[in-house]
N, C-alpha and C positions, 0 to 999 in steps of 0.2 A: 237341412234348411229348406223351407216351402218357400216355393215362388209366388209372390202377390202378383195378381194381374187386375190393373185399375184399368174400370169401363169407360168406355166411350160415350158420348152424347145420344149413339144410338142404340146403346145398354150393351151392343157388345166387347167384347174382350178386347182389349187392344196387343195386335201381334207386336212382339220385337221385329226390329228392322232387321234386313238382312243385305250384308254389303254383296254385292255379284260381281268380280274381279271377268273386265274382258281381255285376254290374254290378244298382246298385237299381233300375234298370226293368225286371230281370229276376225277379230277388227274391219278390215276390208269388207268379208263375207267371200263366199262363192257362189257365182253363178251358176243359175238351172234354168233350164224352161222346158223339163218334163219331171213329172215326178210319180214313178211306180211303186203302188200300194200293196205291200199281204199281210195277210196276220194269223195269226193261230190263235188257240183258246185263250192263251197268256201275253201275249203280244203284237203288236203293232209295229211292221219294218216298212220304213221312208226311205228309198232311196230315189236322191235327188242327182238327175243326171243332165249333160250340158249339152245336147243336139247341136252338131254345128250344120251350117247347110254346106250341100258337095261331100260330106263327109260319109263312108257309108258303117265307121263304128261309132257309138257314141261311149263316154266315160261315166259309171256315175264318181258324180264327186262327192257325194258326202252320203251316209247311212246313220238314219236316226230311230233306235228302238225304244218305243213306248210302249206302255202300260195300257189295259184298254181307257180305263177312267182315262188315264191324262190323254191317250187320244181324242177322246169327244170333248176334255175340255180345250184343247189343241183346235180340233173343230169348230167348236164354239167361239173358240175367240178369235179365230179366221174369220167366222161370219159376221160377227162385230166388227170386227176392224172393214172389212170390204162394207159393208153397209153403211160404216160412217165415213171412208175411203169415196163411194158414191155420192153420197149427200151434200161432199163438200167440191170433188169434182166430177163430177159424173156419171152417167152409166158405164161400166167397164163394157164395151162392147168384146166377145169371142166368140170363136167357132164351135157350134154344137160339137161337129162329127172331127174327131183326127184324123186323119188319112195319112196313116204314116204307118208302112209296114218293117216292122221289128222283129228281133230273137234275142228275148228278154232271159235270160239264165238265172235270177233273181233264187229269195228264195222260197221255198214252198212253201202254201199258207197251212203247215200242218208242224204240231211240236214234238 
């Protein structure tokens, strides 16, 4: 049995919807406010980690591996979202330079 896919107004293909179930331990989210980037030829590893101050280990709390494509599109829509984020409140002011000395054991940008 072929699949009909009727066009849209702007001649493209109209996608089926897709339901995205957020599981409630996910719900909340978890907090970061560092986030250390590697990647190898096939990958992209995120991990998002939770700096407390006084503290002199930090945890990451979540690791997210991507694809390179979905990273740049990952990028990409970071940059949209902060661009229309500014527009409607502001300039984000931060710090160029970190000054925070670490021993990051992450993992290596090699596969």
């Amino acid at each position: 049995m072929e699949e009909k896919k009727t066009k849209t107004g702007t001649g493209r293909p109209r996608q089926k919807k897709m339901e995205i179930n957020l599981p409630e331990s996910e719900a909340q989210g978890t907090y970061s406010n560092l986030v250390m980037i590697t990647h190898s030829p096939s990958e992209f590893v995120l991990d998002f980690i939770a700096v407390m101050p006084g503290v002199t280990k930090a945890k990451v709390v979540k690791r997210i591996v991507l694809t390179p494509d979905h990273a740049k599109r990952l990028a990409n829509a970071l940059n949209d979202n902060v661009n229309r984020y500014e527009k409607e409140h502001g300039t984000i002011v931060s710090k160029e330079k970190f000054d925070m000395p670490f021993n990051y054991r992450g993992p290596k940008p090699e596969a």
